[in-house]
N, CA, C and O of each residue as an XYZ file, in Angstrom:
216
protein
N      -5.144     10.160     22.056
C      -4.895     10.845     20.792
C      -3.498     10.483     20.266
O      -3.350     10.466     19.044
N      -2.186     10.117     21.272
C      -1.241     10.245     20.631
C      -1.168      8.970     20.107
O      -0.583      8.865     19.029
N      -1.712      7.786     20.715
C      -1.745      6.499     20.518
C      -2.226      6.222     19.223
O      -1.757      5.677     18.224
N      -3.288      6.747     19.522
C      -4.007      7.114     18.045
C      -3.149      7.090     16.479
O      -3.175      6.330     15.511
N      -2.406      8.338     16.818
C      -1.844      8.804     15.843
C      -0.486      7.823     15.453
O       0.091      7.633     14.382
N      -0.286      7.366     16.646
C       0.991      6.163     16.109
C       0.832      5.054     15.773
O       1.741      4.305     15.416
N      -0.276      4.786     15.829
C      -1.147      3.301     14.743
C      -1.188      4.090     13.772
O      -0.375      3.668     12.950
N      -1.697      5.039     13.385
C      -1.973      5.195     11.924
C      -0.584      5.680     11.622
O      -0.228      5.525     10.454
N       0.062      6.101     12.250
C       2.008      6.518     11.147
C       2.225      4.759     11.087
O       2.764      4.324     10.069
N       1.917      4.031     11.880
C       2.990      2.835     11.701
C       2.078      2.088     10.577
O       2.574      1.310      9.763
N       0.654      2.417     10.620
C       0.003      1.511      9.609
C       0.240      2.231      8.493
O       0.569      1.391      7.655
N       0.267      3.424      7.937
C       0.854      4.586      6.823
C       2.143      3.850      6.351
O       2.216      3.129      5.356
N       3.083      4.126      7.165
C       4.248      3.091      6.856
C       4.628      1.701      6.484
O       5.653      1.327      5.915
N       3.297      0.785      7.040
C       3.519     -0.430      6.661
C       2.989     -0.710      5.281
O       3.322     -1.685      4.607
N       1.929      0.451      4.825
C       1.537      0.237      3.621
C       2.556      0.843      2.414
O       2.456      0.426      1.261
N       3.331      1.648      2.717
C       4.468      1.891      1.940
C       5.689      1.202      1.479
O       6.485      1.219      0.540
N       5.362      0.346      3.021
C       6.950     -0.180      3.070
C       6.128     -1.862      1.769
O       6.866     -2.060      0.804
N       5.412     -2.397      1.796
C       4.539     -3.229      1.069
C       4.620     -2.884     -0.377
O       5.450     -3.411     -1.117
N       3.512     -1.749     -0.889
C       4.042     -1.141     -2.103
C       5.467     -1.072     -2.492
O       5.702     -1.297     -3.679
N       6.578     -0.770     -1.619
C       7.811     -0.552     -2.215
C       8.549     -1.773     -2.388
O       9.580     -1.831     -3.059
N       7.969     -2.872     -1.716
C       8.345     -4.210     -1.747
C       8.552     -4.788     -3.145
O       9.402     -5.278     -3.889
N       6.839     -4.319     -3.028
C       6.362     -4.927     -4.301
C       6.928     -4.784     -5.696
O       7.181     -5.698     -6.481
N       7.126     -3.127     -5.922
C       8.041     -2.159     -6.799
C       9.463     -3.012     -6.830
O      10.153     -2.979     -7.849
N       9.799     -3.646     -5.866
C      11.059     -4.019     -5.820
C      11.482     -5.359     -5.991
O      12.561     -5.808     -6.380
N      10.240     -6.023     -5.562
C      10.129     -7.420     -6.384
C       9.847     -8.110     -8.052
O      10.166     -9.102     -8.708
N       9.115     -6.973     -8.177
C       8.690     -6.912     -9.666
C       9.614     -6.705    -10.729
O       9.736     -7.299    -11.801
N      10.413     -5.496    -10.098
C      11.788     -4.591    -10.617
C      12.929     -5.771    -11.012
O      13.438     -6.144    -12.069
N      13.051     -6.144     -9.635
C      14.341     -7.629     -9.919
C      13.861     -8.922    -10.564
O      14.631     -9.525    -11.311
N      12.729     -9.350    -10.340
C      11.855    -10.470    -11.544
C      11.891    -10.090    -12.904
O      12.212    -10.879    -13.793
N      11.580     -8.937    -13.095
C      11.187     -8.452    -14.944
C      12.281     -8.205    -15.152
O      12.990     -8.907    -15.873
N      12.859     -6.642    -14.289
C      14.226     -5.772    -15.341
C      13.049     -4.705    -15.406
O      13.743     -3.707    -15.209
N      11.604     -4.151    -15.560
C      11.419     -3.366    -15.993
C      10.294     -2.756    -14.687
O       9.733     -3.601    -13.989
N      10.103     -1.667    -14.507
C       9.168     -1.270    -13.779
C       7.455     -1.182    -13.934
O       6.852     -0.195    -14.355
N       6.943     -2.243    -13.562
C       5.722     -2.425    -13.969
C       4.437     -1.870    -12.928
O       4.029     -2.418    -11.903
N       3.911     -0.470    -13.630
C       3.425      0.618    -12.892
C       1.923     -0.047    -12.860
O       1.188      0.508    -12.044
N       1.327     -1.129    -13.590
C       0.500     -1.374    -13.406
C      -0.471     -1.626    -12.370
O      -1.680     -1.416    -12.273
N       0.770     -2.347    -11.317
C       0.616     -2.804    -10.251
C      -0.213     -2.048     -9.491
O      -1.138     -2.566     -8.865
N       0.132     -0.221     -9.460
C      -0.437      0.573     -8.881
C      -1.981      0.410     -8.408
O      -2.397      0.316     -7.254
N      -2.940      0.400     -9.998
C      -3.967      0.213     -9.688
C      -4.810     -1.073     -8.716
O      -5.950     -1.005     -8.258
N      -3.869     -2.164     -8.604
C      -4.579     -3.065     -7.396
C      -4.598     -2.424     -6.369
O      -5.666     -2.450     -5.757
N      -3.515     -1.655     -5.809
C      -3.407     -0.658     -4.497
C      -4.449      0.464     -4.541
O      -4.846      1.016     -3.515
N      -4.869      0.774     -5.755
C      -5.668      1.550     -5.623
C      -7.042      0.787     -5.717
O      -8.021      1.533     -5.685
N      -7.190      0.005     -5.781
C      -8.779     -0.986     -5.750
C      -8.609     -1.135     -4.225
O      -9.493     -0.737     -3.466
N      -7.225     -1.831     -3.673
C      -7.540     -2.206     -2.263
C      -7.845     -0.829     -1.507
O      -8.822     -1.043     -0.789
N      -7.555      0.069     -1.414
C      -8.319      1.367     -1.359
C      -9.321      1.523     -1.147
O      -9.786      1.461     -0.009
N     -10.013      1.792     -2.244
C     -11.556      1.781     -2.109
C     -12.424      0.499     -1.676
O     -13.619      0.418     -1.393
N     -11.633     -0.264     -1.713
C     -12.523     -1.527     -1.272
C     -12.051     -1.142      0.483
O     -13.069     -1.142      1.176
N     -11.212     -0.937      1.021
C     -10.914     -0.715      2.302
C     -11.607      0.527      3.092
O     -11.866      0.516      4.296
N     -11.883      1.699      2.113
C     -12.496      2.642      2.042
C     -14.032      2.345      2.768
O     -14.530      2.626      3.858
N     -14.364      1.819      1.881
C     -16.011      1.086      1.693
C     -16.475      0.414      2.809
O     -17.585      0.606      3.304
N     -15.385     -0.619      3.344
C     -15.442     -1.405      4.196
C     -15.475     -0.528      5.340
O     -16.396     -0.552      6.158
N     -14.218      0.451      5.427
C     -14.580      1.245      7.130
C     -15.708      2.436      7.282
O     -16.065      3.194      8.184
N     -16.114      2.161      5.758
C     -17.809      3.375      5.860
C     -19.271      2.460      6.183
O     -20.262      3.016      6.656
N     -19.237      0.996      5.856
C     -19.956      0.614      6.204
C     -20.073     -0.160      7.807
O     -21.136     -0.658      8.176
C-alpha cells in the first residue's frame, strides 16, 4: 500500500512538474501566457483515462 501510494505522489508530481514546464516554456518563447495549452492536458486525460478502463 505504501509503495503504492509513492508511485502515484511521484507520478502526480511528474505530471505537474511537465505542465509547469510547459507554462514556462511557452511563457519565455511568447511573453504571454498561453492557457490554451491546458486543453491538450486535458485530452491526454481522458485518452489516459480510457486507456486504464479498457
Amino acid at each position: 500500500m505504501l509503495i503504492q501510494q509513492l508511485v502515484n505522489g511521484l507520478t502526480l508530481g511528474a505530471v505537474y512538474t511537465l505542465i509547469a514546464l510547459s507554462f514556462s516554456l511557452v511563457m519565455g518563447i511568447l511573453g504571454v501566457l498561453n492557457l490554451a495549452i491546458a486543453e491538450l492536458f486535458m485530452l491526454g486525460g481522458y485518452f489516459g483515462f480510457a486507456v486504464v478502463l479498457a
